[in-house]
C-alpha positions as CSV (number, residue, x, y, z in Angstrom):
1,X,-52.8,139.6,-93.4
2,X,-54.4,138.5,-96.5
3,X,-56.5,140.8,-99.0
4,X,-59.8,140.0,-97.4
5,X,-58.2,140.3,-93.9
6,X,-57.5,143.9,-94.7
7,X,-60.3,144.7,-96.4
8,X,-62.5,143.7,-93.2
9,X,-60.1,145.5,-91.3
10,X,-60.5,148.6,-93.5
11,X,-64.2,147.6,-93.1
12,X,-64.3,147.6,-89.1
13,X,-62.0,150.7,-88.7
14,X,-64.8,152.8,-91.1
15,X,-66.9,151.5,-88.9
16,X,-65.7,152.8,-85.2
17,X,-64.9,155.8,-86.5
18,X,-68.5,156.2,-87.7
19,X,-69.3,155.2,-84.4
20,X,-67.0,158.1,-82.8
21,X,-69.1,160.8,-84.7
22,X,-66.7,160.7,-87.6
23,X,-68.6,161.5,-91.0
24,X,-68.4,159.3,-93.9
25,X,-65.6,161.1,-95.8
26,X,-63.6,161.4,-92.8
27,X,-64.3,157.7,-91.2
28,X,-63.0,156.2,-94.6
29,X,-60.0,158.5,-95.7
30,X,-58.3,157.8,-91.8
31,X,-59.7,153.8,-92.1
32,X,-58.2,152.9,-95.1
33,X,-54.7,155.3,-94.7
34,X,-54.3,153.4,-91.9
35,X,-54.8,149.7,-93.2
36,X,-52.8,150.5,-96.1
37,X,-49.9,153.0,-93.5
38,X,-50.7,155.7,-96.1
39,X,-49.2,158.3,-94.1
40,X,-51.5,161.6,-93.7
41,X,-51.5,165.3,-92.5
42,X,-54.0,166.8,-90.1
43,X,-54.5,168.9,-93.2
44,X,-55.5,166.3,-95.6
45,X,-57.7,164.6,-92.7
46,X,-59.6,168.2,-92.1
47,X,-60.1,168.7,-95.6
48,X,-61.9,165.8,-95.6
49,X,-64.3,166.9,-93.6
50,X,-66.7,168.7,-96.0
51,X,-67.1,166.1,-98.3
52,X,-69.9,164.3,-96.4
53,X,-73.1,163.9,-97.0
54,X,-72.4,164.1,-100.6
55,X,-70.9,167.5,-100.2
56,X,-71.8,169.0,-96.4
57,X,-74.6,167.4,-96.7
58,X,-75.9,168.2,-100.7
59,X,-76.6,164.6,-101.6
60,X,-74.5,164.9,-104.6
61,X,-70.8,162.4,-104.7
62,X,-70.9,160.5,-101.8
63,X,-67.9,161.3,-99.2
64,X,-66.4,157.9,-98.9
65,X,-66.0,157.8,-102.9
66,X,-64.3,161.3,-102.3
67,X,-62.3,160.4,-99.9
68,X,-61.0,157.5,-101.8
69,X,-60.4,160.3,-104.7
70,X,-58.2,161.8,-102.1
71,X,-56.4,158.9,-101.2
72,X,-55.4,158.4,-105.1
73,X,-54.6,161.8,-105.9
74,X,-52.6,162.0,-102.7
75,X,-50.5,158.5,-103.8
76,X,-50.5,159.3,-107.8
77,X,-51.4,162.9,-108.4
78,X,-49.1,165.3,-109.5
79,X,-47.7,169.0,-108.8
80,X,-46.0,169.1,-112.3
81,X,-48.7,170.0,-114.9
82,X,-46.3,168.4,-117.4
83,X,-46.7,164.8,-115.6
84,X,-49.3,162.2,-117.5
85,X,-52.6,162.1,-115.8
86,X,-53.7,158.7,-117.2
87,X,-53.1,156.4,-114.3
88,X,-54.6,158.6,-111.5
89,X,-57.6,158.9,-113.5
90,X,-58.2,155.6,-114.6
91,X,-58.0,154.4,-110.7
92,X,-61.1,157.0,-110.3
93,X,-63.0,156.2,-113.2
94,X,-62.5,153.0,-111.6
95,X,-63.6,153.8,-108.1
96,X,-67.1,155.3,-109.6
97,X,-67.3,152.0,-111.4
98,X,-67.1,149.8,-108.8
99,X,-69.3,152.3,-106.3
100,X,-72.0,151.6,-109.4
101,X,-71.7,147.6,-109.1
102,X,-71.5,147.4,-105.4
103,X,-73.3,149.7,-104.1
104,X,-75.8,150.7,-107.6
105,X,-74.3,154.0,-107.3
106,X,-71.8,156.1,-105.9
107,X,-74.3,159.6,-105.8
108,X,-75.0,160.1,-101.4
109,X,-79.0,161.2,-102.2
110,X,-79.4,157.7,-104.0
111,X,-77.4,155.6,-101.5
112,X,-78.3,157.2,-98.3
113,X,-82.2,156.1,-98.6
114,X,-81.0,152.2,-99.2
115,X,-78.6,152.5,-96.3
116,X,-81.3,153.8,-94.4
117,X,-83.3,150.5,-95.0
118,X,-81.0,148.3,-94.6
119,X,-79.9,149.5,-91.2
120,X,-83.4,149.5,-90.2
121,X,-84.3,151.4,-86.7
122,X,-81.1,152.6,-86.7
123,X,-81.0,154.6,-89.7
124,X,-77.6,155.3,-90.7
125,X,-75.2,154.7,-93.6
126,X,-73.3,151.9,-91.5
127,X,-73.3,149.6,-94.7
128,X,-72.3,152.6,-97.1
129,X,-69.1,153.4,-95.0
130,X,-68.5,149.8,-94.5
131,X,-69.0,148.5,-98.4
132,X,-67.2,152.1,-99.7
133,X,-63.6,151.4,-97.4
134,X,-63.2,147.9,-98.5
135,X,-64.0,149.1,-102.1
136,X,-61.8,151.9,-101.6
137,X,-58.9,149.8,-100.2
138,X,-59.2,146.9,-102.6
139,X,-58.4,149.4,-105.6
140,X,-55.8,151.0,-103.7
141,X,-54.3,147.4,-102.8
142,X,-54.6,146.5,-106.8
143,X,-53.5,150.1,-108.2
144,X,-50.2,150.0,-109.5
145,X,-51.1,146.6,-111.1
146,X,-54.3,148.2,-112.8
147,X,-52.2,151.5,-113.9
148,X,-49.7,148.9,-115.5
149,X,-52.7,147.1,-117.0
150,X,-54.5,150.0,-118.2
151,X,-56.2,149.7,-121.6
152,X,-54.5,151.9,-124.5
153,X,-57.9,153.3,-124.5
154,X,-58.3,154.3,-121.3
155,X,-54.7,155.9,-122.2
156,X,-56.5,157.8,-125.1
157,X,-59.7,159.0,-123.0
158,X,-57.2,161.4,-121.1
159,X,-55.3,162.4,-124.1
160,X,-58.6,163.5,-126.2
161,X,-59.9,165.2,-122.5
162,X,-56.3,167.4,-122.3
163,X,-56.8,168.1,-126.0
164,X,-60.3,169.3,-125.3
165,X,-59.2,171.1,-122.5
166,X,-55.8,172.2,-122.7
């Protein structure tokens, strides 16, 4: 399959799942580990659960940019506190990026009303879970590539935020 062959596929599996009473965060975290055989627990896919609606239903992050959060931490996160946190969170400063070009935002209370137009009498976020998996997967296909590519600054954002922090 090529890149846009998966993304579509990524795409259509969001979609049934929708379809199947799924919510966004869980449609996309199981449509996109699947395309890319991401392999998941029951546990990861239930603790997807709460994040949609932009957070059981707040409006706030929407759930298929969470779930893509999810599916980067779960491939480059860490358990070691010592291990270098730039890569992971330059793939989701990423994600919100490209959620703000696609879609004009990545926040569920700003996408959900512009969903709800586009899908007319249906109204339903159709072409939110459908837009978010392939962005979602086309990161995740270009991710080791972009953490190789990263930008020293991007390197130095995270430095300066554990300084802040730690």
């Amino acid at each position: 399959m090529d890149v846009e062959e998966i993304l579509e596929e990524a795409a259509g599996r969001c979609e049934g799942y929708r379809l199947k009473g799924y919510h966004c965060s869980e449609s996309s975290l199981r449509a996109c580990s699947e395309v890319l055989k991401i392999p998941l627990s029951e546990e990861i896919l239930r603790v997807s659960s709460g994040f949609r609606g932009g957070g059981g239903g707040y409006g706030d992050r929407c759930g298929v940019v969470e779930a893509g959060i999810i599916l980067i931490s779960h491939r480059y996160g860490r358990i070691d506190p010592e291990v270098d946190v730039s890569g992971y969170s330059y793939l989701i400063r990423l994600l919100h990026d490209r959620f703000n070009e696609v879609m004009g935002g990545y926040y569920c209370r700003i996408l959900q009303p512009f969903a709800y137009y586009l899908s007319g009498p249906a109204q339903n976020c159709s072409h939110v879970y459908r837009k978010g998996a392939r962005i979602v997967t086309k990161l995740l296909l270009e991710a080791d590539q972009l953490i190789r590519e990263m930008p020293e600054c991007e390197r130095y954002v995270n430095e300066r935020y554990v300084k802040k922090t730690g």
